[in-house]
VEXZATI-439782 format. One record per residue (C-alpha): residue in three letters; chain; x, y, z. Coordinates in Angstrom, 1 decimal. Layout:
SITE residu chaine      u      v      w
SITE    ALA      A      X      Y      Z
...
***
This chain:
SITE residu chaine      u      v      w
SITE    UNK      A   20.8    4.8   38.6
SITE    UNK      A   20.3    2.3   41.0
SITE    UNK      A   21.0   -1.5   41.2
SITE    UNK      A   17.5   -3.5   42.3
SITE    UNK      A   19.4   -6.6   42.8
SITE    UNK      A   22.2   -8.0   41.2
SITE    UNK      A   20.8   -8.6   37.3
SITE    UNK      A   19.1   -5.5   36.8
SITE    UNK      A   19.1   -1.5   37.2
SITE    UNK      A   16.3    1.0   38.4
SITE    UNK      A   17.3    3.6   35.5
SITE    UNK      A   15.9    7.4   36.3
SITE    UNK      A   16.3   10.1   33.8
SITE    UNK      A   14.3   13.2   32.2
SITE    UNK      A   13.3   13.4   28.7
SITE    UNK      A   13.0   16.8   27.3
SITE    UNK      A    9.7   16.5   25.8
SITE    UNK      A    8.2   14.7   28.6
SITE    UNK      A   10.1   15.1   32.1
SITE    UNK      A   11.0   12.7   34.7
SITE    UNK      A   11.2    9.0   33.7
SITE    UNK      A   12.0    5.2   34.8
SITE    UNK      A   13.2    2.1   32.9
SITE    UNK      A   14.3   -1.0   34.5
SITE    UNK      A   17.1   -2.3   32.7
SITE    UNK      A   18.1   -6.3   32.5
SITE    UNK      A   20.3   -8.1   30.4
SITE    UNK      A   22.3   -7.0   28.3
SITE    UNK      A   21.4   -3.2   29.0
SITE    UNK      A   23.0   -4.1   32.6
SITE    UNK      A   26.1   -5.6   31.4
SITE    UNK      A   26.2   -2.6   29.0
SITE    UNK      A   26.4    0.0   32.1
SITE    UNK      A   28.6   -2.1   34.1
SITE    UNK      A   31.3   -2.3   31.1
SITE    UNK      A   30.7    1.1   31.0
SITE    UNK      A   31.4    2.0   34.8
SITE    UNK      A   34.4   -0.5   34.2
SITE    UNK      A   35.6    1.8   31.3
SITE    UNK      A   35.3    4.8   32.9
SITE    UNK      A   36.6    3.9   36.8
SITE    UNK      A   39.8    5.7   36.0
SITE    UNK      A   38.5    8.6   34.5
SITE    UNK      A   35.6    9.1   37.4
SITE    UNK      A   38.7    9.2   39.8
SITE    UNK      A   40.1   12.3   38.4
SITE    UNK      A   36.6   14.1   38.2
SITE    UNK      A   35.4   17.0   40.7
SITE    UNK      A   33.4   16.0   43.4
SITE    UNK      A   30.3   17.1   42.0
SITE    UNK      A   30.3   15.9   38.9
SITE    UNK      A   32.0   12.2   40.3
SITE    UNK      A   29.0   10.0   40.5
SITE    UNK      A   27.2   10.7   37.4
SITE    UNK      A   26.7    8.4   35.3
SITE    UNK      A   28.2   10.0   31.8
SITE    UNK      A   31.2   11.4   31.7
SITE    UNK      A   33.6   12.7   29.3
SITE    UNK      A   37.0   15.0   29.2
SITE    UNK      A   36.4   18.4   27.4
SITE    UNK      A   39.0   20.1   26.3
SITE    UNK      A   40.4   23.2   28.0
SITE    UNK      A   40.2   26.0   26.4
SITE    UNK      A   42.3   28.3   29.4
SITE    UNK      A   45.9   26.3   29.5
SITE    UNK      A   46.4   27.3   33.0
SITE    UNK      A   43.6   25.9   34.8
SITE    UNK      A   45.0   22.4   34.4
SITE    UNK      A   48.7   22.8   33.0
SITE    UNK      A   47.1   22.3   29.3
SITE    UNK      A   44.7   19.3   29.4
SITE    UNK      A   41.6   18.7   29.8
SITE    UNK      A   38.9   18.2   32.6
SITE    UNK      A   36.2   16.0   33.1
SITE    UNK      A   32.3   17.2   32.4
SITE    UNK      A   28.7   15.3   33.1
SITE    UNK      A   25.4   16.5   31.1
SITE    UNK      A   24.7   18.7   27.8
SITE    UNK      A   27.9   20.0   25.6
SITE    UNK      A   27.9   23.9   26.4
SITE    UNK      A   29.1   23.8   22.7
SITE    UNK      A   26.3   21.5   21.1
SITE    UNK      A   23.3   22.3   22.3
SITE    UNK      A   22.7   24.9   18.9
SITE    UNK      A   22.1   22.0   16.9
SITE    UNK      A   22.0   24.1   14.2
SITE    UNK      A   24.9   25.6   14.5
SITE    UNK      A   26.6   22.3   14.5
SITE    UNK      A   25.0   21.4   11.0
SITE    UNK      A   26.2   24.9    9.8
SITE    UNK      A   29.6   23.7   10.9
SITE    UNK      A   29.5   20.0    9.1
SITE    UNK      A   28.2   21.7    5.8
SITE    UNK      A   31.0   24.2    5.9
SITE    UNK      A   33.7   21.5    6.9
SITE    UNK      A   32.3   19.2    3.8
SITE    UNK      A   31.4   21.4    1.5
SITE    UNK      A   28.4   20.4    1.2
SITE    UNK      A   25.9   22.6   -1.6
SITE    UNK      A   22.2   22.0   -2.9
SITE    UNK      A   21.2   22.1   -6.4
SITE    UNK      A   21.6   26.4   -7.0
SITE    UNK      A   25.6   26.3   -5.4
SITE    UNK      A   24.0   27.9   -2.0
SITE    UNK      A   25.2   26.3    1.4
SITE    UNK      A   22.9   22.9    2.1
SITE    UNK      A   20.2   22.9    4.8
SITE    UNK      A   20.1   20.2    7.0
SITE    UNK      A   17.0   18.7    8.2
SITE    UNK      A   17.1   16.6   11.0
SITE    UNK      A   13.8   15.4   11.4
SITE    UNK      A   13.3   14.4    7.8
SITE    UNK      A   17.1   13.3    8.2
SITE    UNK      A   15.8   11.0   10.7
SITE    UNK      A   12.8   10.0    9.0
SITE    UNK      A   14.2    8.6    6.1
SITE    UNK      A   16.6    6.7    8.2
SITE    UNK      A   13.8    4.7   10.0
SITE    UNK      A   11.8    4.3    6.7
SITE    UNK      A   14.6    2.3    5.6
SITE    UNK      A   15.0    0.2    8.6
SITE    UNK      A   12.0   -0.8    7.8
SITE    UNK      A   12.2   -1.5    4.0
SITE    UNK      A   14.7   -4.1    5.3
SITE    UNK      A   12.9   -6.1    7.8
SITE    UNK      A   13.2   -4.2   10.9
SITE    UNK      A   11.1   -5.0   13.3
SITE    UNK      A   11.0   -1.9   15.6
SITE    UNK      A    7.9    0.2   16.6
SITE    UNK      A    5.1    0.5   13.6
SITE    UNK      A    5.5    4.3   14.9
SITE    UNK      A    8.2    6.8   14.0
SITE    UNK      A    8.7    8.1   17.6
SITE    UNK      A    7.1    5.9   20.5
SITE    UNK      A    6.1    9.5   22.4
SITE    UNK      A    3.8   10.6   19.3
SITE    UNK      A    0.2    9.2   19.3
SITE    UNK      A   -0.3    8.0   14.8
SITE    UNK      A   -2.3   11.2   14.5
SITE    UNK      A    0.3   13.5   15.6
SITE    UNK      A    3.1   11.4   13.2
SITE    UNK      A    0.7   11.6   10.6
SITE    UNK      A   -0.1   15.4   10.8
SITE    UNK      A    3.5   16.3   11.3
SITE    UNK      A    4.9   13.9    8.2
SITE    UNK      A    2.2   13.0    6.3
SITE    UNK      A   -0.2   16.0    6.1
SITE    UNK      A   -1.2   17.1    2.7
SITE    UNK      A   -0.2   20.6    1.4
SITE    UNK      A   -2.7   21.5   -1.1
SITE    UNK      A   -6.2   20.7   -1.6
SITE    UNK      A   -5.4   18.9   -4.5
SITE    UNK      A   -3.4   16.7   -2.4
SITE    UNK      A   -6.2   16.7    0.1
SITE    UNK      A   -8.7   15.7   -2.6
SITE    UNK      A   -6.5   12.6   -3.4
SITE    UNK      A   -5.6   11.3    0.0
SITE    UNK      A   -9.2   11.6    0.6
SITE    UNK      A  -10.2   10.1   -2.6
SITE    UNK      A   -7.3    7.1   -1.5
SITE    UNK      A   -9.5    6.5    1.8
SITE    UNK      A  -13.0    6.5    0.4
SITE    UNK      A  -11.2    3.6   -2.4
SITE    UNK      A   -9.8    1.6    0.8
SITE    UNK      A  -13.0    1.8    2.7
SITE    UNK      A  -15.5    0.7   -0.1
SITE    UNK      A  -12.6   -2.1   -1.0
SITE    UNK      A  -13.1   -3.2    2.9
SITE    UNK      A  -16.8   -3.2    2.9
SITE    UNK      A  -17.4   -5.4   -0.7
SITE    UNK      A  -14.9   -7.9    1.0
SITE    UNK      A  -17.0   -7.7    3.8
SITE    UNK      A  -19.8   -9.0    2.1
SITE    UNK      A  -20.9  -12.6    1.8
SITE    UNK      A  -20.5  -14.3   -1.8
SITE    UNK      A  -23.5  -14.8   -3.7
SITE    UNK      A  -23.8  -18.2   -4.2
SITE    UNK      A  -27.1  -19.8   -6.0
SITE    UNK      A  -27.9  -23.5   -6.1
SITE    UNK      A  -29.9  -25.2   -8.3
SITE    UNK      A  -33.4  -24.5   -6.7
SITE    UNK      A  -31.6  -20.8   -6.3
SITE    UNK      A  -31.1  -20.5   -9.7
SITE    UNK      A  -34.6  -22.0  -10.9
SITE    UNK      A  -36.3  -19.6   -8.3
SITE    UNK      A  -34.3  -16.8  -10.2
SITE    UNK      A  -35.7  -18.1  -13.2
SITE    UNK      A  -39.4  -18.2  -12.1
SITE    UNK      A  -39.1  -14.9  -10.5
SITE    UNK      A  -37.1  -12.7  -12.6
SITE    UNK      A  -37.8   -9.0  -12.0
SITE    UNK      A  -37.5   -9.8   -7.8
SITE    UNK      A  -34.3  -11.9   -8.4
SITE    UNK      A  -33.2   -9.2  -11.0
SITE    UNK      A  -33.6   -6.6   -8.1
SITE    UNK      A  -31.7   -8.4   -5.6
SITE    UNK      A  -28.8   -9.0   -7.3
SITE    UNK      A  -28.7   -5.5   -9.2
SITE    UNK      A  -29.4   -6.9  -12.2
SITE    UNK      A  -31.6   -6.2  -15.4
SITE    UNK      A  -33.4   -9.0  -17.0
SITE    UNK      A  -31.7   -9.7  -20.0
SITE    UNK      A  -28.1   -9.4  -17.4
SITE    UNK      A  -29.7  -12.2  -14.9
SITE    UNK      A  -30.6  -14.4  -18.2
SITE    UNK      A  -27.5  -14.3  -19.0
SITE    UNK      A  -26.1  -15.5  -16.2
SITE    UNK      A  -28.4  -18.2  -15.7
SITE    UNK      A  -27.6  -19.2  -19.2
SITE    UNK      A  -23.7  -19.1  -18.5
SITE    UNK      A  -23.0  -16.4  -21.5
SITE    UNK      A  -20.9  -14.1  -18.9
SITE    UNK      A  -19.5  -17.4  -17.0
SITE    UNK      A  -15.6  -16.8  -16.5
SITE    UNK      A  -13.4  -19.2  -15.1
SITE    UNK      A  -14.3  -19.1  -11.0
SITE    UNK      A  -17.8  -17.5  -11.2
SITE    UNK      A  -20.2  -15.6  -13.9
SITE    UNK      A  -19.8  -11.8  -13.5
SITE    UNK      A  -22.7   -9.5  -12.9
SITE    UNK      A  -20.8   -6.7  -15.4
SITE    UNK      A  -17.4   -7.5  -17.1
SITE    UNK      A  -17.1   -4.2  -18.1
SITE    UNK      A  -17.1   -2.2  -15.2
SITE    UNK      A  -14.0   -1.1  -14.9
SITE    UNK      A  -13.8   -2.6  -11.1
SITE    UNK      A  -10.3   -4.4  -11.7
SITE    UNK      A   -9.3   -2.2  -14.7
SITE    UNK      A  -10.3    0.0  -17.1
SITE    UNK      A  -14.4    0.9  -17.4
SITE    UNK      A  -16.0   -0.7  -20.6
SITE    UNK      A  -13.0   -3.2  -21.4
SITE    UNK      A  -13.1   -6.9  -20.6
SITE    UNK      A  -11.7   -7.3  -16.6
SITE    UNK      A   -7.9   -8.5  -16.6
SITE    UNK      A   -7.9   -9.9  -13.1
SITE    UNK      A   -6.4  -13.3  -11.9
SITE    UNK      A   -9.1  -16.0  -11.6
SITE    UNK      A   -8.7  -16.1   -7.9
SITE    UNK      A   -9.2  -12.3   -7.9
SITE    UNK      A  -13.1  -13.5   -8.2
SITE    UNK      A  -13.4  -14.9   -5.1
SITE    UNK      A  -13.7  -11.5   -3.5
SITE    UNK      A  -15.6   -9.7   -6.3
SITE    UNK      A  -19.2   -8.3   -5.5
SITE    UNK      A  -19.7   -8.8   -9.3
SITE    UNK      A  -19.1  -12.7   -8.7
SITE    UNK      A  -21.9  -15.4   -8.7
SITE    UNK      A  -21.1  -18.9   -7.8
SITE    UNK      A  -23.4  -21.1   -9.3
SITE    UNK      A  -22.7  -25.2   -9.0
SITE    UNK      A  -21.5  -25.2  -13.0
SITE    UNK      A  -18.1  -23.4  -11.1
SITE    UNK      A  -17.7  -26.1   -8.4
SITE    UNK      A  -15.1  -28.1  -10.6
SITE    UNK      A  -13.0  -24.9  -10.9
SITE    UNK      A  -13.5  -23.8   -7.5
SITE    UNK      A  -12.0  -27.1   -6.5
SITE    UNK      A   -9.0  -26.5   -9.2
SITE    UNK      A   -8.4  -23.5   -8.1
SITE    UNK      A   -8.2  -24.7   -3.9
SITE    UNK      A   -5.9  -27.5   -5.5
SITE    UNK      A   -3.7  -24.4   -6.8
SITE    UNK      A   -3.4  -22.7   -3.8
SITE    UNK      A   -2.4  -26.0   -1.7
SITE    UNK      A    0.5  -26.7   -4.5
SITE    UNK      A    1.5  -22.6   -4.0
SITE    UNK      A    1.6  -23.1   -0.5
SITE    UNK      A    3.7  -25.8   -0.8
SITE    UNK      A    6.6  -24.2   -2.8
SITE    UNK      A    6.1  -20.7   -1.1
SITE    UNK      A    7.4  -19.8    2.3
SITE    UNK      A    3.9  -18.9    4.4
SITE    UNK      A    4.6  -15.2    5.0
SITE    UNK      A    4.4  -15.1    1.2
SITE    UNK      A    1.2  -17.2    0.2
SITE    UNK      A   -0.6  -15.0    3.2
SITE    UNK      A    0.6  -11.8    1.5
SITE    UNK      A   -0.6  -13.5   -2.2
SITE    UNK      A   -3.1  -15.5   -1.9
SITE    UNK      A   -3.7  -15.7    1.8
SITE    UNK      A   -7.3  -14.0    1.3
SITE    UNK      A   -8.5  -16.0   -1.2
SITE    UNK      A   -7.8  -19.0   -0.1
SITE    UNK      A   -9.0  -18.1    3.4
SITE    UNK      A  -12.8  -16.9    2.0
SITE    UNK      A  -12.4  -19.7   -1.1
SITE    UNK      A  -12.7  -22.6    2.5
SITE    UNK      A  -14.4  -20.0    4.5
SITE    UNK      A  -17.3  -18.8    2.5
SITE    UNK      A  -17.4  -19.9   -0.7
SITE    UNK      A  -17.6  -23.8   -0.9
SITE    UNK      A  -19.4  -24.1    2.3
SITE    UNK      A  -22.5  -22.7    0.7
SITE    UNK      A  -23.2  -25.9   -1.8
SITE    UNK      A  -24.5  -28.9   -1.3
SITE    UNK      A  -21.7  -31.8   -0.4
SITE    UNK      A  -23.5  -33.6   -3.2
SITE    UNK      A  -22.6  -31.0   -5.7
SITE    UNK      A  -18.6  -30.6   -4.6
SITE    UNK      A  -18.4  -34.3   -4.5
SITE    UNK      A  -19.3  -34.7   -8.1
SITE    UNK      A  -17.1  -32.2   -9.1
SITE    UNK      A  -14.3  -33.3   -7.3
SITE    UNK      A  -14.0  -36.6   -9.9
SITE    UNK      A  -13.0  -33.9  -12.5
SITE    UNK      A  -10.3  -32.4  -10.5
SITE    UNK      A   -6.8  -33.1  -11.3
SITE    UNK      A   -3.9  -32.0   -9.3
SITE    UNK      A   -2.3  -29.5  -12.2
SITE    UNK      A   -1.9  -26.4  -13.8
SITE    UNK      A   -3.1  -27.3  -16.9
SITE    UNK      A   -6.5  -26.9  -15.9
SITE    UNK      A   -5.8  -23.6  -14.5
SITE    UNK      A   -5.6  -20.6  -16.9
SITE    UNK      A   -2.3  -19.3  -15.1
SITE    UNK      A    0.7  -17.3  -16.4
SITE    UNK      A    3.9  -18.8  -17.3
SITE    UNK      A    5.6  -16.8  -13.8
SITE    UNK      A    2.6  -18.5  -11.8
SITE    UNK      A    2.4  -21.7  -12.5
SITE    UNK      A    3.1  -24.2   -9.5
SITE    UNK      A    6.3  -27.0   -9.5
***
């Protein structure tokens, strides 16, 4: 340990799984170290020369009376009598009592001990390292706790990733958004429009004609089981649209495009903002971003006259509706 300056602390020291490391150490680490030196002046005093200027010490016990007329003597570095680690958790189970579920003895884990312990911390707002262990790279962390067993459990963590990644790229995507002169071109040209959008005929006529118009947009397939189950009517929120590859804005949806941005600005009002980012923060986002943006001012201008600033245009849930 050594003092670069008077506020802060050159700190040398050697990690086990690493070796030889530095830390400079301000603040309140350095009034932590001088309290401690404070604490233990007297102590350090009655130390043997080698041991008197390192930094920890502690008295241990003596086990041979006559060395020292029955007390103790001071120590630096490792406990000769810890360093079995698990022969210290053999002694806490034994001195507790402690059995598992068939009456045996209970084996203590430390890592998984430890584990749990920062998985906690974080389920209440700590705000540590995203990592388990700073040292470990997220590959090793994820190999050493979250590696898969079985290939069943293989198959599903796999399946999980291919989900997430798919779910990435259709967000990715730019809405489809058709106009008026869109939408008569699709008319006019049926089996090319038909192709582009992944449509049949008939599905594309109905669209045009509004028969699968929802609330936000009119949905390339209903049924597809993309927000719930295949070949039943889609149960997601109306804002769930706005970043749903089956969506297609046409200018009939303006007014309820605008309804809905007038929902999200009375939500953001009564929520705090780490909450409407983590609810409706994406929708809103590609709703300003990508969405109206794409027709005509004419078109959002006439819609906007229909717009009223409440719910009760909205079809929302009791539990969502706004103040």
């Amino acid at each position: 340990m050594t003092w670069a300056g008077d506020s802060s602390i050159l700190l040398d020291y050697v990690k086990g799984r690493r070796g030889p490391e530095s830390v400079k150490l301000t603040g309140r680490a350095v009034r932590l170290i001088e309290r401690w030196l404070e604490h233990s002046a007297l102590l350090r005093k009655h130390a043997r020369p080698e041991v008197r200027d390192e930094l920890w010490l502690r008295l241990r016990a003596n086990r041979f009376k006559a060395e020292s007329g029955g007390h103790g003597y001071v120590v630096s570095g490792p406990d000769p009598d810890g360093t079995n680690l698990r022969a210290k958790d053999t002694g806490l189970v034994a001195r507790m009592g402690l059995l598992d579920d068939t009456g045996k003895p209970l084996q203590l884990h430390p890592s998984r001990i430890r584990t749990t312990y920062l998985n906690t911390l974080s389920r209440k707002g700590w705000t540590g390292n995203t990592a388990i262990d700073p040292n470990h790279s997220a590959a090793v962390e994820g190999d050493r706790y979250l590696t898969a067993q079985t290939p069943a459990q293989m198959d599903a963590v796999e399946a999980i990733i291919e989900e997430s990644q798919a779910d990435i790229l259709r967000r990715a995507l730019p809405p489809t958004v058709l106009t008026q002169e869109a939408a008569a071109r699709a008319a006019a040209d049926l089996p090319a429009e038909a192709a582009r959008l992944g449509l049949t005929d008939g599905a594309l006529s109905e669209l045009l004609t509004g028969e699968r118009d929802v609330f936000t947009a009119s949905c390339k397939d209903p049924l597809s089981g993309l927000h719930g189950p295949a070949g039943k009517p889609c149960p997601a929120r109306p804002w769930v649209c706005l970043l749903c590859p089956l969506a297609v804005f046409m200018p009939r949806h303006a007014a309820n495009l605008l309804r809905l941005r007038a929902f999200f600005a009375r939500q953001y009002r009564q929520m705090t903002t780490a909450e409407f980012v983590a609810v409706f923060g994406p929708y809103a986002d590609h709703l300003d971003r990508e969405v109206l943006p794409a027709f005509p001012p004419a078109v959002l201008e006439a819609a906007a006259a229909a717009v009223a600033d409440t719910d009760d245009q909205i079809p929302v849930r009791p539990e969502e509706m706004t103040v």
